[in-house]
Every structure is written in C-alpha cells, then in structure tokens.
Backbone bond lengths (Angstrom), bond angles and torsions (degrees), N, CA, C in turn:
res aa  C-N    CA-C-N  psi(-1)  N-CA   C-N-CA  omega(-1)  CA-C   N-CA-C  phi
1 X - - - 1.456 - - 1.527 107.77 -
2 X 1.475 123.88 120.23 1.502 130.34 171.36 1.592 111.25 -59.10
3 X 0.756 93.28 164.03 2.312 117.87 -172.84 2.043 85.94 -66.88
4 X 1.375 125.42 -42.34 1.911 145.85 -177.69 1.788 89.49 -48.70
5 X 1.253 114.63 -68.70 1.298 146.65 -122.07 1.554 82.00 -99.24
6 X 1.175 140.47 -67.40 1.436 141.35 -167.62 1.792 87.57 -57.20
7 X 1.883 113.62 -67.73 1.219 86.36 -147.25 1.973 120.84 -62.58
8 X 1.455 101.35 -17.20 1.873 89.90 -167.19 1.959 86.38 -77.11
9 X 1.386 132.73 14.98 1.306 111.55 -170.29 1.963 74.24 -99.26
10 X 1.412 127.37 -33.76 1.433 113.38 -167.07 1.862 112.95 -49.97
11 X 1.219 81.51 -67.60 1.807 135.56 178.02 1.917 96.00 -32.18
12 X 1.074 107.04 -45.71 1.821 119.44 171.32 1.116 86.92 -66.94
13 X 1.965 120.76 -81.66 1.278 92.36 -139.77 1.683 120.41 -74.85
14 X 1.210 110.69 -15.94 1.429 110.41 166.17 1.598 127.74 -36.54
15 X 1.521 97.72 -61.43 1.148 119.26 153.04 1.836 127.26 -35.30
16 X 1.280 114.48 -37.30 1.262 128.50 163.34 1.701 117.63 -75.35
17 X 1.454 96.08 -42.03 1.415 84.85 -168.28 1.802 116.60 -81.84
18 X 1.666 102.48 -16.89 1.274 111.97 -175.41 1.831 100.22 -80.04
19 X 1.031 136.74 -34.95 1.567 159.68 179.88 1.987 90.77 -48.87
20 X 1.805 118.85 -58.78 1.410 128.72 -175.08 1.093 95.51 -81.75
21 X 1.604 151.10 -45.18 1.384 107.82 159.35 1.242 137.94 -52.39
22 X 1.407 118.02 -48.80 1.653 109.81 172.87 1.404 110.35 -65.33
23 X 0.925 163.17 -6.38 1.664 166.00 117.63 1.826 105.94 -8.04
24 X 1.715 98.07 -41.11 1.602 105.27 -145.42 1.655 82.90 -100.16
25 X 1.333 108.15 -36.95 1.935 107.19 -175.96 1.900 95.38 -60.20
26 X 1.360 126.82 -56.65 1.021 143.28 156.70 1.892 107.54 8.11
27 X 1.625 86.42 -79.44 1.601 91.35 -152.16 1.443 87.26 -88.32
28 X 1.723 138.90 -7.36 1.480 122.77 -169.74 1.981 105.35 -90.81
29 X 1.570 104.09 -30.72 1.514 107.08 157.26 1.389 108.68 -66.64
30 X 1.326 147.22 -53.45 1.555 141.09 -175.05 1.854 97.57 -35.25
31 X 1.500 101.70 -53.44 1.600 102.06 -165.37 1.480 96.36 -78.38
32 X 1.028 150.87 0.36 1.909 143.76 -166.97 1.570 85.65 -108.11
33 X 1.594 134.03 -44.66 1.472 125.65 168.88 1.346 125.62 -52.62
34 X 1.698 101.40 -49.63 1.596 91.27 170.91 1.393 122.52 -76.56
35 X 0.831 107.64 -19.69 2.068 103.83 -169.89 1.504 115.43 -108.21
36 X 1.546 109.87 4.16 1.521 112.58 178.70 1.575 111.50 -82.92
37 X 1.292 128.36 151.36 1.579 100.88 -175.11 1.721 81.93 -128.90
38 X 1.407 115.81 34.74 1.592 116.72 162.96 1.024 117.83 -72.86
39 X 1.804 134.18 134.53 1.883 127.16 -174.33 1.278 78.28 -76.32
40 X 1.501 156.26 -65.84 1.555 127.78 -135.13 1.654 92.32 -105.67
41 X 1.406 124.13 124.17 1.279 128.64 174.08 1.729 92.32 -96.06
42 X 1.707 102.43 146.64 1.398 139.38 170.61 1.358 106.22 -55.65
43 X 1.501 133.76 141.64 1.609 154.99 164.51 1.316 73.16 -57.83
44 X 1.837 98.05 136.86 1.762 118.60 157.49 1.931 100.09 -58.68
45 X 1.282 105.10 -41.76 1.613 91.33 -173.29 1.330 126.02 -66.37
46 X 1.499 96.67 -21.92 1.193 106.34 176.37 1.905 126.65 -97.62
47 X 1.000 105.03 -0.30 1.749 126.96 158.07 1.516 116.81 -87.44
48 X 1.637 121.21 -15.78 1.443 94.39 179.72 1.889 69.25 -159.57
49 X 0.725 139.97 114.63 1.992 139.57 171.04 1.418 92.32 -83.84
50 X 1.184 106.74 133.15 1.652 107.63 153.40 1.483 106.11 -121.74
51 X 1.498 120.30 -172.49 1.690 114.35 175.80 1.202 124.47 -85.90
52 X 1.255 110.39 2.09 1.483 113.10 -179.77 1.425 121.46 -72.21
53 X 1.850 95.88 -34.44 1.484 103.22 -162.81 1.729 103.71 -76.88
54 X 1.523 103.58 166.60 1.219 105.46 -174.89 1.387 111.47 -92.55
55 X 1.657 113.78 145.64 1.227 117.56 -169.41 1.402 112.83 -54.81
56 X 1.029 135.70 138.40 1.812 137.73 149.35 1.169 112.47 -46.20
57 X 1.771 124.22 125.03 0.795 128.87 154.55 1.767 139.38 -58.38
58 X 1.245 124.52 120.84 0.731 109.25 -159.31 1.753 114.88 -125.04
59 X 1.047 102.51 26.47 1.812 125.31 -154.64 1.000 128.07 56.27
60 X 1.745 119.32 -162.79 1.280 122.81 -148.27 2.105 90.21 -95.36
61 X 1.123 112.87 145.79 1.361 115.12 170.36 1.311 103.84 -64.32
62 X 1.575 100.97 144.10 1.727 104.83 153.44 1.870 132.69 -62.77
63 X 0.984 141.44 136.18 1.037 146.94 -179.17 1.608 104.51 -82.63
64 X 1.299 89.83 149.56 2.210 81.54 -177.17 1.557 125.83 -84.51
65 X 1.067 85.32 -19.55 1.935 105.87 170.67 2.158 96.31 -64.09
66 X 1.480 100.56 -55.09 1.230 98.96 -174.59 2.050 102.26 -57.48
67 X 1.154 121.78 -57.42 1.767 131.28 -162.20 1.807 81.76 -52.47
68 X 1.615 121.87 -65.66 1.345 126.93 178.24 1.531 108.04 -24.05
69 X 1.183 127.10 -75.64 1.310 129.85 -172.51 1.305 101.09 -69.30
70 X 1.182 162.71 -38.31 1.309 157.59 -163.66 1.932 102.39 -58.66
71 X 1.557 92.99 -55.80 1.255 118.58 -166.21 1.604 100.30 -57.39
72 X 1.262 110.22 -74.75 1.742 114.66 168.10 1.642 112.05 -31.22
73 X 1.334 131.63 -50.12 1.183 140.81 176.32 1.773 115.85 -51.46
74 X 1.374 110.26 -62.51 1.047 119.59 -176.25 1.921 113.55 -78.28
75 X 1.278 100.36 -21.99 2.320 99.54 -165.10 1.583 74.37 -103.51
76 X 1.445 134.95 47.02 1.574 97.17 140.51 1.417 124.37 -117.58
77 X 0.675 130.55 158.18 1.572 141.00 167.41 1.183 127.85 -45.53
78 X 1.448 113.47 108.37 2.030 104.30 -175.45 1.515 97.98 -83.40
C-alpha cells in the first residue's frame, strides 16, 4: 500500500467513524426528547458536541483597554 493509498483509506475511515458518531448522538438525543419531561429541551450540539459541529458564536472579545475603562467607569464613587 503507497503513503497516496493509506492516506484517502485514513481520511474515509475517519470520515466513517465521525459519520457513526453523529448517527449515535442522533438516536441518544431521540431518547433524551422522548423521556425528558423538561419544557425547554437542550441543542443536540449541545447534549453530546462532537468536532464536526460548528463552534457557537459567542461574540467579539473584550479588549483590556475596553474591561480597564469599564472598571474605572463603574468602581467609582457617586
């Protein structure tokens, strides 16, 4: 087997094996929907994350100059 030949055989099965986890997140959220008796049910991505899914946005970071001035703004004394 060539160095070509190994990698699209990796690259598949990765591809395979990451494909049977989300299959398996799949049917283990199906069962957390039916048998949960919570009113707000959990994001599938967020009940089992795998790496595929895309990160959540979560905005722009604060800058420290910005937290700096916040801090001065808010700890003074009226």
């Amino acid at each position: 087997m060539t160095w070509r030949e190994w990698s699209i055989y990796s690259i598949a099965h990765q591809r395979t094996e990451t494909n049977e986890w989300a299959r398996t997140r799949r049917v283990a959220y199906m069962v957390y929907l039916m048998g949960s008796g919570e009113k707000t049910k959990m994001n599938e991505n967020r009940f089992h994350p795998l790496p595929i899914d895309e990160p959540e946005y979560k905005g722009e970071p604060i800058a420290p100059e910005e937290i700096k001035r916040l801090l001065n703004l808010y700890s003074k004394k009226n």
